[in-house]
N, C-alpha and C positions, 0 to 999 in steps of 0.2 A: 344883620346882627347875628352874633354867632354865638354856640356855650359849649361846655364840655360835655358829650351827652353820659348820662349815670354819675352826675357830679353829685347831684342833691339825694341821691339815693345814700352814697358812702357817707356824706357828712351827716345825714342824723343816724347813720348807727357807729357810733363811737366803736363798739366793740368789738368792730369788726376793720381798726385799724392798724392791725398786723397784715393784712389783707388788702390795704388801699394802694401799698407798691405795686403790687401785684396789676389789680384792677385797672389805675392809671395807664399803665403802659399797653391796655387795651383800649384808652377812649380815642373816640374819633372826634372830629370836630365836624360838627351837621350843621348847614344854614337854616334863619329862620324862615320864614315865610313873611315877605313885608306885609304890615297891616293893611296897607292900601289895597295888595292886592291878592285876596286869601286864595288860595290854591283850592281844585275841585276838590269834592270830598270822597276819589277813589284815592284820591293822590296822597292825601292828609292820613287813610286807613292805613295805608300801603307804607308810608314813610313811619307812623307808630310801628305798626308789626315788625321793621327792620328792625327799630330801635328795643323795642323788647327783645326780643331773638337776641338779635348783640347783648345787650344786658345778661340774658340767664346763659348765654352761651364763656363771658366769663365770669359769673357767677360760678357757673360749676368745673372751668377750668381753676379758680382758686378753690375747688374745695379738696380738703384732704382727705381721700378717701382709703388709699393703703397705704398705711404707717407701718412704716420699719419698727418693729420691736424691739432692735436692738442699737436702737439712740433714744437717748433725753428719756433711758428708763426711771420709773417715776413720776412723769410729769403728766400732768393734764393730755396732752395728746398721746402720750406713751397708752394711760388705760383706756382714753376713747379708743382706742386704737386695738386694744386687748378684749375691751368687749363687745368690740364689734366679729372678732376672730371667735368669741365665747360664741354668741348667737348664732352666728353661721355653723358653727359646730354641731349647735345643739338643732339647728332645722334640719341638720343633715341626718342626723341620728334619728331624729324622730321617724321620719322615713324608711330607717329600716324595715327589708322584710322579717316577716320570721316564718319558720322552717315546719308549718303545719298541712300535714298530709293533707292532700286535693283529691276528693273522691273524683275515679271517670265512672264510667257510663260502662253498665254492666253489658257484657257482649253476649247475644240470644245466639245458638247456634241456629243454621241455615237448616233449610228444610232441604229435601232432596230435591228440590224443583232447584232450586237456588243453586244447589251443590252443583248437580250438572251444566248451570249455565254458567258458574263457575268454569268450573272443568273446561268448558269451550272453549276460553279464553287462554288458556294455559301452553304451554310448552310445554309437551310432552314426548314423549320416544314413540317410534310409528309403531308398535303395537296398541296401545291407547288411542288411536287414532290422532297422532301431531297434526292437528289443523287450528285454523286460526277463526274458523266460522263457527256458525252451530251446533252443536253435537250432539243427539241423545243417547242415552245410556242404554246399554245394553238389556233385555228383556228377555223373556224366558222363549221366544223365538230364536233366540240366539242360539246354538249348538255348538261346543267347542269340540275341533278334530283331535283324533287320537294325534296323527302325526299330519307334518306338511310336507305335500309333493316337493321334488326336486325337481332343479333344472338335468334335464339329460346331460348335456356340457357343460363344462366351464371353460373358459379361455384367458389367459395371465398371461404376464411376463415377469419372468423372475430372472436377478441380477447378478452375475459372480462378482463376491466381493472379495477386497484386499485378505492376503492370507485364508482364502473361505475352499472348500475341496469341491468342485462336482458333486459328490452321492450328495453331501449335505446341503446344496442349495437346491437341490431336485426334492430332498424329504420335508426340509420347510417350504416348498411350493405346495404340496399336500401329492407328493409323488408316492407311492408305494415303498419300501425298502425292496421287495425283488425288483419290482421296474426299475429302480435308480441303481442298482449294481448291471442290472444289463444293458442300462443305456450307458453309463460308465464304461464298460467293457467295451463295449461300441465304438464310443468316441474313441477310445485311450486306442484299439487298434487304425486308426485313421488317420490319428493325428495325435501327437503327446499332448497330455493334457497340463503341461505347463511351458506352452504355446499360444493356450486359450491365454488372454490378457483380461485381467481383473476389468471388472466393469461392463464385461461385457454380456447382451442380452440373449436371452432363449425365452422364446415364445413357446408357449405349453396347449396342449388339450387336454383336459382329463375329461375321460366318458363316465358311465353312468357305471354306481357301487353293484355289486354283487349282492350285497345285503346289507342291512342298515349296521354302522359302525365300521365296514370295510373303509378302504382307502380307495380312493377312485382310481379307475387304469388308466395307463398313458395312453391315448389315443395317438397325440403326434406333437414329436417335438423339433426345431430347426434353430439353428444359431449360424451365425459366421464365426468359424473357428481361427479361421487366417483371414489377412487381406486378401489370398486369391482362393479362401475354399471356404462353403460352404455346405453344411453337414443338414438333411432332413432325417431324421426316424420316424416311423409310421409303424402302425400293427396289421398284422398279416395274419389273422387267423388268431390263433393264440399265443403266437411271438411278436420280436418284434425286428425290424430292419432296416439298414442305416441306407443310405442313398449321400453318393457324392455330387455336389458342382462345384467344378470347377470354375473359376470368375476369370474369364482377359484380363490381364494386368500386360501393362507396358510400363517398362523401368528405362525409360530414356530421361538421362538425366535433363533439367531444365540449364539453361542458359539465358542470364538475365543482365543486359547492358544498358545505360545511358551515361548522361552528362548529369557531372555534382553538381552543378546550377549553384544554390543558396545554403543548400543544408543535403549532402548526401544520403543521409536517413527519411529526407521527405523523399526524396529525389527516386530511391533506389524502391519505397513505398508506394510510390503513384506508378513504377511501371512496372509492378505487381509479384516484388520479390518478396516471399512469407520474413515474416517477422524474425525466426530464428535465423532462418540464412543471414537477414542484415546483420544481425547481432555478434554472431559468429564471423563474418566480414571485415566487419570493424575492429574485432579483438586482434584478428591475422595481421592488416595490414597495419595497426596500430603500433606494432612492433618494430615497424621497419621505418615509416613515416611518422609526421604529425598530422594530426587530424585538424589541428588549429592552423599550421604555419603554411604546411607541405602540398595542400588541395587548395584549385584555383576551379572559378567556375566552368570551364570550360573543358577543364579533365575530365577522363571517361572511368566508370566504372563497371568493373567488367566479371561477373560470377557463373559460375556453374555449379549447381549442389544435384544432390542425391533425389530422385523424387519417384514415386512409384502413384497412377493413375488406373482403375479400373471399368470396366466395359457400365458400373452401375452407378459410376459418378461420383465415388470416393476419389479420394485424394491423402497421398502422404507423404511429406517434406521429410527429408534425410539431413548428415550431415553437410558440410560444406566439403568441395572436390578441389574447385579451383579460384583462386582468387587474381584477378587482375588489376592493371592500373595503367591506362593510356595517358599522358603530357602530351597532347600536341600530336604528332602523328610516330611518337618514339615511346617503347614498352617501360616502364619508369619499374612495375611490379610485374610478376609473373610465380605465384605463389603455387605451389599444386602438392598435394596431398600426399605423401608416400608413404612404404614402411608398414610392419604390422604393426606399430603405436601410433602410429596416423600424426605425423608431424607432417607441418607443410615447407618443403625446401624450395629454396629459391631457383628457378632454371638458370638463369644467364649465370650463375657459380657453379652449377654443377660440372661436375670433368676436369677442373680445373682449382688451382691450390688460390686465393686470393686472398692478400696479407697485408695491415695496418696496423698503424698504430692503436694502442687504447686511446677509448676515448669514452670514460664512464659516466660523465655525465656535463651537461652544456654549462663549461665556465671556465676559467682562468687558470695556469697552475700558480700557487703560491709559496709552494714548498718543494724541494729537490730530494731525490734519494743519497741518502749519505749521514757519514754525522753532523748532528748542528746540537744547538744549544735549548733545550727543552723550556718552550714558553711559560709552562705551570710547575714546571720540576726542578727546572732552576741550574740545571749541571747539563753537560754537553752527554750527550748518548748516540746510540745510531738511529737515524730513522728510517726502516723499515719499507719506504714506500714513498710517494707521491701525493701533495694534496692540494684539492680542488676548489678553489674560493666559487661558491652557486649562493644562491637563493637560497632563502630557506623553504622546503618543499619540491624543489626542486627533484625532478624523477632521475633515478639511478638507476641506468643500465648494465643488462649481462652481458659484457665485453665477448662471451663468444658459448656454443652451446658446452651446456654441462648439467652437475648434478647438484643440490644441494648440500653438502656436507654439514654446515653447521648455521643454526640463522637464532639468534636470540643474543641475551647479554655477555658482553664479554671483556669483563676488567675495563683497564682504560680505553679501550677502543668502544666502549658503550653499545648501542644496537650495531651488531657485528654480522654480515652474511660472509659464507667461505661456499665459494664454488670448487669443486673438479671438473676438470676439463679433458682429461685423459691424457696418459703420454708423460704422468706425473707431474704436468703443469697446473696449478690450484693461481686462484685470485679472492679476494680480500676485500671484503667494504664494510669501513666504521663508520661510526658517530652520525648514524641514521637517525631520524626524530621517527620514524615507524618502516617497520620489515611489512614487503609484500608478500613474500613468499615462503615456505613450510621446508625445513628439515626432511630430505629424500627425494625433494619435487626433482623434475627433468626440469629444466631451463634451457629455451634457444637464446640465441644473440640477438639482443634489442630488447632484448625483454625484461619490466619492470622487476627489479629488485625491492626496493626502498623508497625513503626520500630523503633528500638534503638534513641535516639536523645538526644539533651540539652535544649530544648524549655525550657521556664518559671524560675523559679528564680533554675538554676541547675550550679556547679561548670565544668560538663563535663557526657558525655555521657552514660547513665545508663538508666534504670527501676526503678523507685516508683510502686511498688505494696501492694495492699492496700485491706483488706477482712473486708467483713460488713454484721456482723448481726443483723438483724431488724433495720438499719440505724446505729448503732452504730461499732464505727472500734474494732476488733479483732487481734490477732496475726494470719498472717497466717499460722507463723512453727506451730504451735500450732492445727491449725483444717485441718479434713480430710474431702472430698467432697468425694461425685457421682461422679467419671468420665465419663463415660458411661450412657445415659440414658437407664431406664427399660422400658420394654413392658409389658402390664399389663398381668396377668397369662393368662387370657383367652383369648388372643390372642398367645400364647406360640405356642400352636399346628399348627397354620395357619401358624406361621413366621417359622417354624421349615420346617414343609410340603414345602411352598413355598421355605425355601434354599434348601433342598432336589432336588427338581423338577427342578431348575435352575443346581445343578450341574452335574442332568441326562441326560443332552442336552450333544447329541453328536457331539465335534467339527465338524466347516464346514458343519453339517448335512443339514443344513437352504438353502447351496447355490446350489442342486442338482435342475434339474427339476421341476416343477409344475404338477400333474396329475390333469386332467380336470374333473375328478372326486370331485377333494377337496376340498368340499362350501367352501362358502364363511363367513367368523366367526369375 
């Protein structure tokens, strides 16, 4: 037999039949327990307490206990609803605090016992005695001294800084003014004293004052004034006297080769070329190759730089001498340094005139020199020049050495670079999306101008290039340049000797030992 359980509950409270949809669609249907056969009586407790549970469980899911105030205002649940929000208001308030002064607790000051064992505890400056332990206070045993002995020496190092003069880094060490004009005189006849390189140390002695307030005298001072000299002064009595050493230095340039392998800069890194050599390396032959396309792993690269090594185990890397580049068992680069502005010329050009076409940067031509018909302007004119369907970003080369004449905005040809070339041959490159290089600069051949762009009156991404002799424009397919500049003959034999001499350096040789034998040069 079965019933609806809480059926008899909702039918005798009538008044709670707004509420019996609700209810119903919570009841369950529970079997009875047949008479015959009454169930134990954990089982009877246990099946009541479900059925209560369920009952108060939607008992108090129908009750309404947050009423919106803003429906069925007016109505019977409207103000139960309002004065339920009143009461809670009013329990909240009751609650407040209020704002009446709290006496503490009157503070008794410490006794002297107290004080001091305070005190112990404290961080204090080491005349107070800064400890962290016990400490008692000081007692009429105690004697304070007029004054406190001195150390006889002192011993520093003091730093020559950017823009800073000798006397004055000698008077802020705590130098005399007469000692630091005559150690000054000292140095300055030895060696110029803007020779000395900022930064660099001098260890100090100052001996003991002459009377309290004196400046203490220099006992002895030593610095390394150059890579290969080093300067001692000492007192002699009542003067004082400088003492030279000279330090070995060997300036045999280093030479440093292997194989690009996977990444030339790991490459040229692991067999122990400094950091600026590679860097400088890279910019040389960058010029001439690519560094993306042009190197294969098995190519060799091939340096000699500047490097000066002394007997005490310093070490100083110079510029870059010579730059090379093996393909296989055939010279691809052979870079080397000339000149008193230290450009690096190619050997296998030198002595010899070698002549191409332009070729300013990797792409198509699209336009001829002559008159045509102006894509943006609409009427036929002359065109000035040659132009080059690239990429955009695409790098733009310097068709051959020269100088910067003119590099910034320029009407419809937008980012505009104008080179000289000597000989009254100039060259022309527009509609750059960014200038690499500066008004005045020297520029070699191969070397970064620009990049690809559409600045100034351009339908889309290209090169305008433009060749001018004696101010007047030229076809470039038409004329052949110098690529290469020459060395004048009678410098042939020196530039020859000096590649020679650089490629007779034997790798790594530079980074053996010092013998203390080997002046200083």
């Amino acid at each position: 037999m079965y019933k609806a359980a809480g059926q008899d509950e909702f039918a005798s409270d009538p008044a709670q039949g707004r509420f019996a949809a609700v209810a119903l669609s919570h009841w369950q249907v529970v079997p009875e327990a047949p008479a015959e056969a009454p169930a134990p009586l954990r089982q009877r407790i246990a099946h009541r307490l479900r059925a209560w549970r369920d009952h108060a469980e939607q008992r108090f899911h129908a009750l309404d206990i947050a009423t919106d105030l803003a429906e069925d205002i007016g109505s019977a649940r409207w103000y139960r609803g309002f004065g339920t929000m009143l009461g809670l208001s009013i329990a909240a308030l009751s609650f407040w605090p209020d704002f009446t002064a709290v006496e503490a607790a009157t503070a008794v000051p410490p006794d002297d016992a107290v004080r001091d064992e305070f005190r112990s505890q404290m961080i204090m400056p080491l005349a107070l005695g800064a400890d962290s332990g016990r400490r008692m206070g000081a007692t009429g045993a105690v004697v304070p001294l007029a004054s406190a002995p001195e150390r006889p020496t002192v011993s520093l190092v003091a730093t020559l800084g950017q823009g800073d003069s000798f006397g004055r880094m000698l008077q802020r060490a705590g130098v005399g003014a007469e000692d630091a004009a005559r150690v000054t005189a000292l140095v300055a006849n030895a060696v110029p004293l803007g020779d000395i390189r900022p930064g660099t140390q001098v260890d100090l002695t100052l001996g003991r004052r002459a009377a309290p307030g004196e400046p203490r005298p220099l006992d002895r001072l030593a610095l390394r004034a150059r890579f290969d000299l080093a300067l001692e002064i000492g007192r002699n009595g009542d003067g004082l006297s400088i003492g030279l050493k000279p330090i070995a230095v060997d300036s045999s340039p280093l030479r440093i080769t292997g194989r690009v392998g996977t990444s030339l800069y790991r490459s040229a890194r692991a067999a122990g070329a400094p950091l600026a050599a590679i860097q400088q390396y890279l910019q040389t032959i960058d010029q001439h190759v690519s560094l993306e396309e042009d190197l294969g792993p098995d190519d060799r690269f091939d340096m000699v730089v500047s490097y000066k090594r002394s007997a005490m185990g310093e070490s100083q890397t110079g510029e870059l001498l010579y730059a090379g580049l093996l393909q296989g068992d055939k010279q691809r680069l052979q870079l080397l340094r000339w000149g008193s502005e230290g450009q690096f010329y190619e050997a296998s050009g030198i002595g010899r005139r070698e002549t191409r076409q332009f070729a300013p940067v990797a792409g198509r031509l699209t336009s001829q020199f002559g008159m045509r018909r102006h894509p943006i302007l609409g009427y036929t004119r002359m065109h000035a020049g040659v132009d080059y369907g690239a990429r955009w970003g695409s790098p733009i080369f310097a068709v051959s050495d020269g100088v910067v004449s003119y590099a910034g905005r320029h009407g419809g040809h937008g980012n505009y670079v104008r080179l000289e070339h000597g000989g009254g041959v100039g060259s022309g490159y527009a509609h750059m999306s960014r200038i690499a290089v500066a008004g005045g600069t020297r520029v070699r051949a191969g070397q970064v101008l620009g990049y690809v762009g559409s600045s100034g009156l351009s339908t889309g991404p290209h090169l305008h290039f433009e060749v001018y002799r004696d101010g007047r424009p030229v076809n470039p397919l038409s004329m052949n340049i110098t690529a290469r500049a020459e060395i004048d003959e009678r410098q042939m034999a020196a530039f020859k000797a000096r590649l020679a001499a650089m490629l007779s350096v034997k790798p790594g040789a530079a980074l053996g030992p010092v013998s203390a034998k080997v002046p200083a040069r």
